[in-house]
Each structure stands twice: as C-alpha cells, then as structure tokens.
C-alpha positions as CSV (number, residue, x, y, z in Angstrom):
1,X,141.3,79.7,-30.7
2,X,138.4,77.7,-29.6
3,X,135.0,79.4,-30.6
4,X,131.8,79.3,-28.6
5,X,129.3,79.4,-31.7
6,X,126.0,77.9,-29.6
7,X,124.0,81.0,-30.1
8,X,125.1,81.5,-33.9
9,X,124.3,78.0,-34.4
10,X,120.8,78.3,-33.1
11,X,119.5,81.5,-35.0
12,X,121.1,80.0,-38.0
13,X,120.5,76.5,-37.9
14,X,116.9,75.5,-39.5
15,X,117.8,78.5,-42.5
16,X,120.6,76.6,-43.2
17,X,119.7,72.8,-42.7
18,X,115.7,72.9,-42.5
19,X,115.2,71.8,-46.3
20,X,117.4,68.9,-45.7
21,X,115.9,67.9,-42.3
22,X,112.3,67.7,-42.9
23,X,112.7,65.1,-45.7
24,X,114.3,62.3,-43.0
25,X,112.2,60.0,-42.4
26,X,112.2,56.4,-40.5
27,X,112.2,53.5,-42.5
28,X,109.3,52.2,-43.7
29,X,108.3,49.1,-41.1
30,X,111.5,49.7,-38.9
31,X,110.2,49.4,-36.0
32,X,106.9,47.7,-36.4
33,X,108.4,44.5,-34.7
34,X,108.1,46.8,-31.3
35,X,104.6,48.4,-31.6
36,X,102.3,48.0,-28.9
37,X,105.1,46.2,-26.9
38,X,106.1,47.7,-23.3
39,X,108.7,47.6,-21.1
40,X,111.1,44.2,-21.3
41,X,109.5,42.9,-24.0
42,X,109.6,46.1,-26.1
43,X,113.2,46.8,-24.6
44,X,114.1,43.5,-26.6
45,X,112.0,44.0,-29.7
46,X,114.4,47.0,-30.4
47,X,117.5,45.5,-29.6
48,X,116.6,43.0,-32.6
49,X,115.9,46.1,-34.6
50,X,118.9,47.7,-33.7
51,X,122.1,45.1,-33.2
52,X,124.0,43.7,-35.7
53,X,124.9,47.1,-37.1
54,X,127.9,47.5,-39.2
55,X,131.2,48.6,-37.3
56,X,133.5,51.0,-38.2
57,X,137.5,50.8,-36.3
58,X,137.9,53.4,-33.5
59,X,141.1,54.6,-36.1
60,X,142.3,53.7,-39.5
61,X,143.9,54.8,-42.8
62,X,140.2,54.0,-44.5
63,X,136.5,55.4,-42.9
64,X,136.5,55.7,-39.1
65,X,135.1,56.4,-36.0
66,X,137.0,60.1,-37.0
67,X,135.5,60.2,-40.0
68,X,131.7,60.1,-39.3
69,X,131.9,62.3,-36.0
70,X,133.3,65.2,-38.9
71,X,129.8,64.7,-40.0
72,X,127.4,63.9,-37.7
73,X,128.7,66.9,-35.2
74,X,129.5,69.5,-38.5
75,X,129.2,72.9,-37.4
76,X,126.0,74.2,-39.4
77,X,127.8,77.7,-40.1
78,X,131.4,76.2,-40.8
79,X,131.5,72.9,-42.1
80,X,135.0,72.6,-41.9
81,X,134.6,72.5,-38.1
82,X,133.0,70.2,-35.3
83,X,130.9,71.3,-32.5
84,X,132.0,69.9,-28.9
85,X,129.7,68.2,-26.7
86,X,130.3,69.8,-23.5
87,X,130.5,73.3,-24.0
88,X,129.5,73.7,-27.6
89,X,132.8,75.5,-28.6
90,X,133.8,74.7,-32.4
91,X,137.3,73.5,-33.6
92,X,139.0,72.4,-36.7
93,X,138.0,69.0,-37.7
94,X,141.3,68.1,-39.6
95,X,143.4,68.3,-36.9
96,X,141.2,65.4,-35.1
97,X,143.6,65.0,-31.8
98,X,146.6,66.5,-33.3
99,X,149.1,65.7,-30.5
100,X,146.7,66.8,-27.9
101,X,146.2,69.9,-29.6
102,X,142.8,69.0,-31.0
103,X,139.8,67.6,-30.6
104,X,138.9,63.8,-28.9
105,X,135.9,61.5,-29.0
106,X,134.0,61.4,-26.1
107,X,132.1,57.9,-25.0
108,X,129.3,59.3,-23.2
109,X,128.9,55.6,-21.7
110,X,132.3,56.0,-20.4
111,X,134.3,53.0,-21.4
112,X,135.8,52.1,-17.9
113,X,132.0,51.2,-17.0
114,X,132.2,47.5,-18.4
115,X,136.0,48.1,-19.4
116,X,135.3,48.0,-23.1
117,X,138.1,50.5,-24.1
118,X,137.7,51.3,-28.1
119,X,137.1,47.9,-29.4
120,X,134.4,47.4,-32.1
121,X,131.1,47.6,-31.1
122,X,130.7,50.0,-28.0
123,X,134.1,51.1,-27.8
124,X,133.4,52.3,-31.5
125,X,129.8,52.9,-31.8
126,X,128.7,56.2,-33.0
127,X,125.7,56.8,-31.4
128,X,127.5,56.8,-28.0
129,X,130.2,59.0,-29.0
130,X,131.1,62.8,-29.5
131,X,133.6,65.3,-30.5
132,X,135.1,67.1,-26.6
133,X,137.5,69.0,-25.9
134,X,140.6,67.2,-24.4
135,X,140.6,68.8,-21.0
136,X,137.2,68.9,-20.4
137,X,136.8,65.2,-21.4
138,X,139.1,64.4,-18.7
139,X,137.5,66.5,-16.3
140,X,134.3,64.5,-17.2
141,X,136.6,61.2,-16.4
142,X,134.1,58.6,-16.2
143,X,131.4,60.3,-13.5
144,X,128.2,59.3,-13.0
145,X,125.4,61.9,-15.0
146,X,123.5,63.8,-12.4
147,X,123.0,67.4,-10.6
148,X,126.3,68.8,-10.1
149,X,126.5,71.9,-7.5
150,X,129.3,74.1,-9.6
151,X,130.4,74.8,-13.3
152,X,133.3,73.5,-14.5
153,X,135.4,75.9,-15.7
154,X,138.0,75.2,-18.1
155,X,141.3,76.8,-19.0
156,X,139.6,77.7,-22.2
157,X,136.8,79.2,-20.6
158,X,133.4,78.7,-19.0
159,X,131.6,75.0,-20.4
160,X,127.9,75.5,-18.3
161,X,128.4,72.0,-17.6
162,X,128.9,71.2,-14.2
163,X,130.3,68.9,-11.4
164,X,129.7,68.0,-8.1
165,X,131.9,68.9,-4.8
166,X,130.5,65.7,-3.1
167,X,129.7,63.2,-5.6
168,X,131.4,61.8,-8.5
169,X,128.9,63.4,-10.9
170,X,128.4,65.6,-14.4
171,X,126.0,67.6,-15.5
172,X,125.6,68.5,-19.3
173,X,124.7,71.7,-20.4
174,X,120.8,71.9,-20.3
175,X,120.9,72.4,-24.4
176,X,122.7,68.9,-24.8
177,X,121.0,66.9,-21.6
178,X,118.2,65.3,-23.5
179,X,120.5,64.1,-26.3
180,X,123.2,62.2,-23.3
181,X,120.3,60.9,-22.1
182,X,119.3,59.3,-25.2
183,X,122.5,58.0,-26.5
184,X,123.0,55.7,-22.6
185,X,119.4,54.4,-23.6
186,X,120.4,53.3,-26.8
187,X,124.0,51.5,-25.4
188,X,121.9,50.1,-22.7
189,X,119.0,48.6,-25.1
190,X,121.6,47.9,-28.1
191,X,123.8,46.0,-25.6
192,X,122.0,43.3,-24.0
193,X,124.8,40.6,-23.2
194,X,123.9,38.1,-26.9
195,X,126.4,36.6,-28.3
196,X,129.3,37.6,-26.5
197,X,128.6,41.3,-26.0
198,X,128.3,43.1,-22.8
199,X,125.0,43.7,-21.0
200,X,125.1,47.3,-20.1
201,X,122.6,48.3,-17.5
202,X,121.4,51.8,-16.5
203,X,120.8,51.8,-12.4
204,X,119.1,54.5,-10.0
205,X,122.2,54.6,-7.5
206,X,125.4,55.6,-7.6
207,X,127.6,52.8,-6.6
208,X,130.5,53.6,-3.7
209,X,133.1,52.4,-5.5
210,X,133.5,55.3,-8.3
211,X,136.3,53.0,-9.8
212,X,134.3,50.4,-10.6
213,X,134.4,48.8,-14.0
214,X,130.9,47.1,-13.9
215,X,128.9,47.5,-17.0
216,X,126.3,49.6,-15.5
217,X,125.5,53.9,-15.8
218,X,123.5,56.0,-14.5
219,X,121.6,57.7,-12.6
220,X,118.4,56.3,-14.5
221,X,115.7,58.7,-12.8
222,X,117.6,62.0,-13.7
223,X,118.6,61.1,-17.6
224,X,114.9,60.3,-17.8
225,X,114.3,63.6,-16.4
226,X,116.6,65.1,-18.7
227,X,115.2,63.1,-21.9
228,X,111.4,64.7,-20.9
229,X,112.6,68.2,-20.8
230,X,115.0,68.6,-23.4
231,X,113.2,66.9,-26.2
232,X,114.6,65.3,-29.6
233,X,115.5,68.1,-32.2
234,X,116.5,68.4,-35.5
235,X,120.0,68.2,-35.0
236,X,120.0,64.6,-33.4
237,X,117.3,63.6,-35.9
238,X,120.2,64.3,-38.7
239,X,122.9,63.0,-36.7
240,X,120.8,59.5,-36.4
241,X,120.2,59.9,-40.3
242,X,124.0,59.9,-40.9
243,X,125.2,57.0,-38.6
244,X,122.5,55.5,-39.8
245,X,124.2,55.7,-43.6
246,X,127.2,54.1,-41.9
247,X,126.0,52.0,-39.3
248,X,123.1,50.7,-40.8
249,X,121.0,50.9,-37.2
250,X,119.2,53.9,-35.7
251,X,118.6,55.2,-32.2
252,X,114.9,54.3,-31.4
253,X,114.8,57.1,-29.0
254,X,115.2,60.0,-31.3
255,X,113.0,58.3,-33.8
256,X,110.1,57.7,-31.0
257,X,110.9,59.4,-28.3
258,X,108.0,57.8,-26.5
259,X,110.3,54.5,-25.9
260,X,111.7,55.7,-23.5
261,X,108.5,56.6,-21.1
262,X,107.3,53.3,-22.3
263,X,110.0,51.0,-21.0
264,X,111.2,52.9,-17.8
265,X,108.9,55.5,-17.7
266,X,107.3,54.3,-14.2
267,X,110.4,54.8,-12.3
268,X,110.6,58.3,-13.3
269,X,107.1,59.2,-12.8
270,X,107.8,58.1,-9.0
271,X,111.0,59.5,-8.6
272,X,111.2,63.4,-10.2
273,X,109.8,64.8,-7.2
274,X,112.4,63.1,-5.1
275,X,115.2,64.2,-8.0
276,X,114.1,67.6,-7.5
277,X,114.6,67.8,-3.7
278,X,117.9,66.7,-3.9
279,X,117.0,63.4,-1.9
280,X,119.5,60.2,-2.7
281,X,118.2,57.1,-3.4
282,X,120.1,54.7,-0.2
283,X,119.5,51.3,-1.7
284,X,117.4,48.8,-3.6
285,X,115.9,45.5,-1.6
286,X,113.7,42.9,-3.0
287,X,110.8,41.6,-0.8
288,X,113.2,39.6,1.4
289,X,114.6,43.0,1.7
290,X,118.2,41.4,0.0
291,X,119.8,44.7,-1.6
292,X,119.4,44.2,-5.5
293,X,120.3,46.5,-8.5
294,X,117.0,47.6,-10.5
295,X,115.7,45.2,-12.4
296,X,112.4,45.0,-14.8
297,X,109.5,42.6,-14.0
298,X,109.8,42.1,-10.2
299,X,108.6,43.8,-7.2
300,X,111.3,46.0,-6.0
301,X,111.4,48.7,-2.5
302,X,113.4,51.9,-3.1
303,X,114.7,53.1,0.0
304,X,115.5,56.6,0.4
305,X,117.5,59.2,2.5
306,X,114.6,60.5,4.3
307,X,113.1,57.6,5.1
308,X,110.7,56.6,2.6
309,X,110.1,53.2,1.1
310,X,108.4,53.3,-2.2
311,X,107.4,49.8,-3.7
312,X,108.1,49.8,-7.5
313,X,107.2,47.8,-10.4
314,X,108.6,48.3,-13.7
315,X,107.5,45.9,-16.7
C-alpha cells in the first residue's frame, strides 16, 4: 500500500538528518568563474562549471540511474523506501518498476520536449529526474508547468498536484514547486547546444502544438514564481551533495539560489502580477514586430491577453 508520509517526514526530518546536513558545503572556488557575472554571460560561466559531468546508463546490471534516485529521494524515516515527487507517497525501493507495480523515474524536463528519450546525458541526468508514481507520471504526460484549475486525483488517492481543464498544464504540490523549478533551470543552463548536445530553452508561452518535440519548457515566469516562494531546503541541498558524488557537477541553483533572479530575474519581476491574474501571455515580437521566442540580450515586446504591450530586456 502506498503511504503518504509528507507530514512524518517533515516533523522528523532535521532530528534525523540535521547533523549530516549542516556539514555540506560547496566546493571551495566552484563557482568563482561566475561571480559578479549576470544574465548570458553568467548563464554560460555555469554551464562551464557544470557540463562534462560523469554519466551514469538510464539501466544496467552495475550503478544506475535506479541506483542513485534510492538515495537521493531516501525516505528520512524508512530508508528502505523512496519518496514520490508528485504526491509525496512512499514505496519500496527494491521493487524499482517491478512490472508496473512499482515505482518510475520521472524527467521533470519531459523527454518528448527535444525528443531525448533516456540516452546519456539528459535522458539520464539526475538532477532532472525523480521517483513517481506510474499513474500519476502518465497523468503528468509531458504538460507544460503552470496553474492548474483542479487536483488530480489518482486511483491511489488524492496527489495536491493539479491540472488544468483548458490548458495542457501541471501544477506541483506547493511543498515540491520550488525544487521543479530549479531542476528545468539547471537542464536549461547545463544544456546549451556544445558539442553535439541539445540547447534546451525555457519560454514564457505555451506553444499550440502540445505535441511538439522542440527542445524548449516552460512557462519561465511561473517556475520563477515558484523558485521565489518555495525556497531551497535541506533536502535538495543533500540530494545535490549526492549526485554530486556520482555525477561530479552540482546544481547552481540550490547552491546560490540567487542565480536564478540574476539571470532571468527581470522577466519575473514584470510578469508575477500578470501570473497572478490569470492573464496569458499572446505572443512575443521583436521591434519589427516579427513573433520571436524569448531570447536574452535583445529588445523584446510581450503582448498580452488584455491588451498590454510591455517592452522587455533581459541581459
């Protein structure tokens, strides 16, 4: 039976783990190639930081993507389980998918947006993935992150995550929004199109064509929304100590939060009134008024649903 332990793991958590947790610390120097950058510039700087990381296979007889998710999502109070994204229920980690009777990995960049199914490097790359639940992973598909208007309720029981009736959305539950939103800002920073790899690009939109397998996510405003109010805590802070172990890279945005703000943190500032009201963004033009997708470094006019134009410039 699949339990929801959320609350146990909360009141129980820093007794248990709060020794271990205070002693992680960044790397000496890790990221003092990106200090007192902003915007492109310092979105680059960590993606020099960050790529190159060692890759583990998506399955194997020997260490795998399995492997390191029964550790980086351990359930604090019984270690011999993992704790599920979505609705924070906890299940036996040995049985991993167990003929659809187990557990699955999540890519929270869903891998249909740039079409890189489970091959090494995104398709495999721990910071983007979680333990879910089978059904609800499906019923998460490969939607767009936003406001939904309902919960999803499972078979198994309620998930506080929700979806939309009108728009190909998902909404976290509020306790894991924050960590979502940091793990598409790591793919779309780690993954910058060198040497062969995709360039995976959070936009502000969301695109007609939900079937789409162009290598972008978003929507950009809300996940920044959802990064400033649930903020980095020491769960993620171990979970980036252990991939790091493996992988041998780190997510910048759990070690310094602030990164975030700093590279796309303009858009947000202009946009979370308009989040909050439920108005959609219509389009993006350039000063020619050619529709564009967002881009860093040029003048750009957001055009919205009731009318307004706001001129934006990110660095």
């Amino acid at each position: 039976m699949k339990l929801f332990n959320h609350l146990r793991f909360h009141l129980l958590f820093f007794l248990i783990f709060g020794a271990v947790y205070h002693h992680a610390q960044v790397p000496g120097g890790y990221y003092s190639s990106a200090e007192g950058l902003t915007g492109t510039e310092l979105k680059e700087a960590l993606n020099d930081i960050i790529d190159g990381h060692v890759k583990f296979p998506y399955t194997s007889k020997n260490n795998d993507v399995w492997d390191i998710l029964k550790e980086t999502d351990r359930d604090t109070i019984d270690p011999g389980k993992v704790i599920l994204l979505y609705t924070g229920w906890t299940v036996d980690g040995a049985q991993e998918y167990n003929k659809g009777k187990g557990w699955t990995r999540e890519h929270v960049w869903a891998k249909s947006r740039g079409d890189f199914g489970t091959t090494f490097g995104p398709g495999t790359d721990v910071h983007a993935l979680r333990p879910c639940d089978l059904s609800v992973n499906s019923a998460r598909n490969n939607r767009w992150f936003g406001f939904g208007d309902f919960e999803y309720i499972d078979s198994d029981g309620r998930t506080d995550s929700k979806t939309s009736s009108t728009s190909w959305i998902w909404e976290p539950r509020d306790v894991v929004k924050g960590d979502v939103a940091r793990m598409i800002f790591y793919m779309a920073t780690r993954y910058e199109g060198e040497n062969g790899e995709l360039d995976l690009v959070m936009i502000d939109s969301l695109p007609r064509d939900n079937k789409t397998n162009a290598p972008v996510h978003g929507k950009l405003s809300v996940l920044l929304q959802w990064h400033n109010d649930d903020p980095v805590d020491n769960w993620e802070r171990n979970r980036n100590e252990i991939i790091y172990s493996y992988q041998e890279n780190r997510n910048p945005f759990i070690d310094r939060p602030e990164f975030a703000n700093e590279i796309w943190g303009k858009t947000v500032k202009l946009k979370k009134e308009i989040v909050n009201v439920n108005v959609e963004l219509i389009k993006i033009v350039d000063v020619l008024g050619r529709k564009v997708d967002a881009k860093a470094g040029v003048v750009q006019f957001y055009v919205y649903s009731d009318g307004r134009v706001v001129r934006v410039f990110e660095p």
